[in-house]
N, C-alpha and C positions, 0 to 999 in steps of 0.2 A: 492257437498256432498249430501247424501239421508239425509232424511226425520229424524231425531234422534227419534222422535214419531213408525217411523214405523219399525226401526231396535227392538225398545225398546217392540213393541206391536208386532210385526209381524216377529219375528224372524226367519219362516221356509220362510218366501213369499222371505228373503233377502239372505237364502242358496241354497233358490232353486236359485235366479235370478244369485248366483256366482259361483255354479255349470256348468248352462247352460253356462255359458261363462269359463266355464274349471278351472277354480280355484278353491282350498283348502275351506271348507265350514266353517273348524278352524278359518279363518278369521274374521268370522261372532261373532263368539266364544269370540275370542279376541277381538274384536271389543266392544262387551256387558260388557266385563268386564272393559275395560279400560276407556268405558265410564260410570260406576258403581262408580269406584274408580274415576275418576275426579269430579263427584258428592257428593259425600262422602266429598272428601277432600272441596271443596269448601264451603259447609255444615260448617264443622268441622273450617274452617279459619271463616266465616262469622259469628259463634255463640262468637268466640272468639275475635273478631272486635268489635263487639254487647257487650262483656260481658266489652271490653276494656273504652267504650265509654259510660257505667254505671257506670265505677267506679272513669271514670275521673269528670264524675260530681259527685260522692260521694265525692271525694277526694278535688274540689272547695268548696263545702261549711262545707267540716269540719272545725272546732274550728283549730287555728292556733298550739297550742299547740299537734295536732293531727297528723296535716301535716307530718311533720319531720317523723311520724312513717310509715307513708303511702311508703312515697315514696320508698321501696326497692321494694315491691310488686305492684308498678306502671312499677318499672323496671325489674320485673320476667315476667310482663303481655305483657310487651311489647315484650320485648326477644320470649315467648312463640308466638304472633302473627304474628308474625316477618317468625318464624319456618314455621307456618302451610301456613303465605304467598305461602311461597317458595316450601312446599310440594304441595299447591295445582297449583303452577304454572307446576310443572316438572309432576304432573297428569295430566295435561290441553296436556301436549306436548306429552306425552306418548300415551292418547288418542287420538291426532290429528295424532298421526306415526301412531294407528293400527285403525284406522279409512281410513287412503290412500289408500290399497287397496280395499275397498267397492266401488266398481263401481254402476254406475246409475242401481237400478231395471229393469231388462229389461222387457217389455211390453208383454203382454200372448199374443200366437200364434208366437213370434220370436224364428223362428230355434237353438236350441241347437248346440252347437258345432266350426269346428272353419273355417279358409276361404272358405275350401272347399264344408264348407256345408248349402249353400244358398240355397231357394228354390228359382226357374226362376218362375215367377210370368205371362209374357206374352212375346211375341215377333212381334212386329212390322215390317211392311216394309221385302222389297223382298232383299236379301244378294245380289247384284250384281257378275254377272257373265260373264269373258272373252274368249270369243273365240279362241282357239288356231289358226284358220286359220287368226284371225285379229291380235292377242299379242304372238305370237311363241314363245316368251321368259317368256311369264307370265305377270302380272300386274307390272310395276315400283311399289317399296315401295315411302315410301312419300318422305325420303329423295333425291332420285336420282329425282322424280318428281320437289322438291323443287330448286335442285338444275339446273336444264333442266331450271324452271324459274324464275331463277336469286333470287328467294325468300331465300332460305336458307343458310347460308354459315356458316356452322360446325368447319370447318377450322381455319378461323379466330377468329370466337368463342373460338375456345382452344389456339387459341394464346395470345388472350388477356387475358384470364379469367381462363384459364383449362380447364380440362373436363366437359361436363354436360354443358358448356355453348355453346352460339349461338348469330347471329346476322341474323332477319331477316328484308331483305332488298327488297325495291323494292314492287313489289304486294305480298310478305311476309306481310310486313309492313300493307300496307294497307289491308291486308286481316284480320289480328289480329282487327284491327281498326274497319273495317266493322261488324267482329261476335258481338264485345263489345257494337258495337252501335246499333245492331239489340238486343240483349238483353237486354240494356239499356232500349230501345222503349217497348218491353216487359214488362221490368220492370214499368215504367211510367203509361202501359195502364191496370197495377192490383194495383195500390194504393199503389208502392212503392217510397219511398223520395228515391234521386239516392246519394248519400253521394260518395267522397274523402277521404280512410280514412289513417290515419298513418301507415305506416309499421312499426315501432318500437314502442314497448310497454311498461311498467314496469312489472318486475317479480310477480306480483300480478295479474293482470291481464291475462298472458299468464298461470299463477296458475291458476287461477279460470274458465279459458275455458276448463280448462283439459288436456293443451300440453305439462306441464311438467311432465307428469308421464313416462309410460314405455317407450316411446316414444321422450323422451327430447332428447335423440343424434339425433333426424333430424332437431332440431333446433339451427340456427343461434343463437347466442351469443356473446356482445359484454360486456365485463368485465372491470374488470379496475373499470376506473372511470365512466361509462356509465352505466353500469349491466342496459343493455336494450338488449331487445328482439326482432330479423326481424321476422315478422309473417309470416306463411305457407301459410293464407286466411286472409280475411279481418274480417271473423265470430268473432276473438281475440278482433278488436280494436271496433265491432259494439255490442259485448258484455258486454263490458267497458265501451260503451259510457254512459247506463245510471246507471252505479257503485251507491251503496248507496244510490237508489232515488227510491220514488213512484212514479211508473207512471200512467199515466191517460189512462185505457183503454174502459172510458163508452162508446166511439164514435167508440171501434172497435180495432182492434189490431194494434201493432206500425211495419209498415213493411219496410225494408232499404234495399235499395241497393248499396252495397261496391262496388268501383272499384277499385283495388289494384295491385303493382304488388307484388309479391308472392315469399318466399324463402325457400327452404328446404334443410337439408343437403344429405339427400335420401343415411342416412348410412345403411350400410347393403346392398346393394343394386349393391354391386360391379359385375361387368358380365352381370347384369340384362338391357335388354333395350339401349344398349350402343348406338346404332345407331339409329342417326335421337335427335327429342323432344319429345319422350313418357316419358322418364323420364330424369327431368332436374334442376337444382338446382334453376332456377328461370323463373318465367312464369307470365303473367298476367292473371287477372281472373275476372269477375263480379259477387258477393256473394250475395244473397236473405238472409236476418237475419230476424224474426219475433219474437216479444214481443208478450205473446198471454195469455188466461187464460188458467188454468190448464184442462176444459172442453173442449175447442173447439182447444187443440191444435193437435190430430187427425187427426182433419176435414181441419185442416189447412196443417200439413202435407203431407194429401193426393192432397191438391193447390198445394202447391210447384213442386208436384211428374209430374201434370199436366200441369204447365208450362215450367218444363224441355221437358218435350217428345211434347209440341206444337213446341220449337223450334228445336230438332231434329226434327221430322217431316216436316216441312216445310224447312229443310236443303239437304233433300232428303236422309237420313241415316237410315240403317236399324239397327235395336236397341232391344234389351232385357232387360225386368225391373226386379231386383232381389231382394226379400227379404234377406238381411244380416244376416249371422248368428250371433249369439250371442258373440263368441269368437272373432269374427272381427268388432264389432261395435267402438272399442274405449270406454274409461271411462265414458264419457259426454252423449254417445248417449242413450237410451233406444229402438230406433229404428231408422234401415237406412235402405233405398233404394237408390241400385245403378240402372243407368243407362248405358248398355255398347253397342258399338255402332260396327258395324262387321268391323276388317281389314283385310281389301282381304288379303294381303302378310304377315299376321298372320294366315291365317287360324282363326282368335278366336274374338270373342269380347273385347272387351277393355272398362275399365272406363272411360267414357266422365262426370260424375254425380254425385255427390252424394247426398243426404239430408235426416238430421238426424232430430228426433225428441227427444232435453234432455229433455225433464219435467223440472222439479222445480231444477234440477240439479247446472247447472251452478249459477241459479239467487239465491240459496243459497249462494254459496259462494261471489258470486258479490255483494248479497243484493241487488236485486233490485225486489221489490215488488211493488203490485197495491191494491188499496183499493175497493171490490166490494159493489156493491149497491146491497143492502135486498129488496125484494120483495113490502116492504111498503114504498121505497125509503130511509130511513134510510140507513145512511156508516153503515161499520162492520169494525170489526180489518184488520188487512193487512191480506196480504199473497202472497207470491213468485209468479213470473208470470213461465210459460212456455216460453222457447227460441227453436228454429229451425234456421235452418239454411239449403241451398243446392247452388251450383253451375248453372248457368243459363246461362254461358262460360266461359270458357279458351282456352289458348293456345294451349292444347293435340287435341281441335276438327279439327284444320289444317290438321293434321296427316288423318281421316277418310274422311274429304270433300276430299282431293287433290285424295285419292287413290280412293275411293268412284267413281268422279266423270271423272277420268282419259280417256284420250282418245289414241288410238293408235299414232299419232302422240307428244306424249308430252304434250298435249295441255289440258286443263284442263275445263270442262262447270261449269259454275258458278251457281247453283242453285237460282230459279227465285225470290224466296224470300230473295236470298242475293243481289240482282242485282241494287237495288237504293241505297244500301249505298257503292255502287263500279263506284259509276257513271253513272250506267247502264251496264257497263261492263258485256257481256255475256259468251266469252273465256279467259281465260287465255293461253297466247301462252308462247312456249320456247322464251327464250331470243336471240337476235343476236348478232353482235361483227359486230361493224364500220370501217374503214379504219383504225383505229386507233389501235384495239384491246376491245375496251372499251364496256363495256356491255352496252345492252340497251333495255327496255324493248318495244314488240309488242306485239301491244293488238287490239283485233276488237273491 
């Protein structure tokens, strides 16, 4: 939730910021109002609590004789507080309904408008390019690649699971394994704690990250007697982690990394992507969370931005960094940069990336604040930290290494910075078929 001070002082700063992101600026409107009237009424119940809790001590030490007359108007009083309870509870919720669409302020200089209208910020690295006298048929997409080595298998995936799932197998497997653990090392060597975290969460939590808003039908749901939540990222459960707590940020900010794996319902989404793992209903991932102050988290966002594109870069991927427009950033965020990396047999860049910057967003509603230290060392009151979050791998970057680094034969070169956590392993070959039938992988 914003800042209730700055909706209340800064009213145009929070129609512009819902403007820019395509929304009714009425919102903003309603928003003031209903937080007016929840104010009011809470006023109005507390004065009457107060007036309740002066007349019960009148009412103790009157003369006994006195008693007896009191009491109706002990029971009118109570009746009346009773009332204004209840009014100002149904203000409280009325306020919190036209409070839900006020998304996070988004930060000056983020793009107006809505997916289409990012600005491309830089572009990295040479787009690889096949020769028709060496690939006459053009580049294998990932999946015909994946499946040449023994890595993907689509098929089975839908037999067991439906559509959108998958089984990878073989130097699949281990190739998932290697990105998570070359990110991992990444993570280790910027002062990130590497965290396991839950994939199901409570509904307050996956509230307070911001996934149940427009967006809740891409999330799993398990009801009943569970009303738990499978999370998209790991960002849900490392948000949560320090729920309703100060934290200690004098030694620097609290940095985490999630390895999770990852569920989405990806509705809407029908047509889109069908073939292959670009979009898939479950994937695993390594999430980068930061706890930070509300000053330096910026400076810290543009880290994240920085360690995304070290390990593209050293993946051998050519890659475009895009400022997010406004209408695409999601409720939580106030600013995102994505990262998208070229797919040959797309013609286009694809999201390998992302990492948002919510301000004080989520940690309002989470509560979880840090106490800063005053200049003359003296604490001072609390205040909300700054949260971020970005991607540092998943499972979609298969899809660009395989195609990426493709050779005419099937055969696939393992980029040099992936090669120690593959064994060494420098090609990836097609698979062969033994006397038997039975797949098996060859590898140099």
């Amino acid at each position: 939730m914003i800042d209730l001070a700055v909706l209340r002082d800064q009213p145009d700063l929070v129609r512009r910021s819902q403007i820019a992101r395509g929304h009714d600026a009425a919102t903003v409107d309603a928003a003031i109002e209903a937080d007016r009237s929840r104010r009011a009424a809470l006023s109005a119940f507390e004065d009457l609590r107060a007036e309740q809790n002066a007349f019960g001590k009148q009412v103790a030490k009157a003369p006994k004789e006195e008693k007896a007359a009191l009491v109706a108007q002990v029971k009118e009083l109570a009746e009346r507080v009773k009332q204004a309870q209840q009014t100002a509870n149904e203000a409280a919720d009325a306020a919190a309904s036209a409070l839900a669409p006020i998304e996070n302020i988004v930060i000056e200089g983020v793009p107006a408008g809505g997916e289409e209208n990012f600005v491309e910020l830089r572009r990295v690295g040479e787009a690889p390019t096949f020769d028709p006298a060496v690939f006459p048929n053009g580049p294998r997409d990932h999946l015909e690649i994946g499946e040449l080595l023994g890595a993907i298998d689509m098929e089975r995936g839908v037999k067991v699971s439906g559509s959108r799932f998958y089984f990878l197998r073989g130097i699949g497997a281990r190739l998932e394994i290697a990105l998570m653990n070359m990110a991992l090392d990444k993570a280790l060597q910027n002062d990130f704690v590497p965290m396991i975290t839950p994939t199901l969460v409570r509904p307050e939590i996956m509230q307070g990250t911001g996934f149940l808003g427009e967006h809740a039908d891409e999330v799993y749901h398990l009801d009943k007697d569970d009303d738990l939540y499978l999370v998209g990222t790991s960002e849900v459960a490392l948000a949560g982690y320090h729920k309703d707590e100060i934290v200690d940020l004098s030694g620097g900010a609290l940095r985490y990394a999630g390895w999770s794996t990852c569920y989405r319902r990806e509705a809407g989404s029908y047509g889109k992507d069908t073939r292959g793992i670009i979009r898939v209903h479950q994937f695993n991932k390594l999430e980068m969370f930061v706890y930070t102050t509300q000053e330096d988290a910026e400076a810290e966002h543009l880290r994240l931005v920085a360690l995304q594109e070290e390990m593209l870069t050293a993946l051998g991927l050519s890659y475009r960094v895009i400022d997010v427009a406004a209408g695409d950033l999601g409720s939580s965020a106030a600013r995102k940069y994505d990262i998208e990396a070229w797919v040959p047999t797309q013609d286009a860049f694809r999201e390998l990336t992302s990492t948002s910057n919510c301000t004080t967003f989520q940690a309002r509603r989470l509560d979880v604040r840090h106490r800063p230290e005053a200049e003359d060392g003296s604490t001072s009151k609390t205040q909300h930290v700054a949260t971020l979050n970005g991607t540092l791998a998943t499972t979609r970057w298969i899809v660009a290494l395989l195609e990426t680094h493709q050779q005419p034969d099937g055969s696939v070169i393992v980029p040099e910075a992936l090669r120690p956590y593959l064994g060494g392993l420098e090609v990836l070959e097609p698979t062969l078929r033994d006397a038997q039938g039975t797949l098996r992988q060859a590898t140099k």
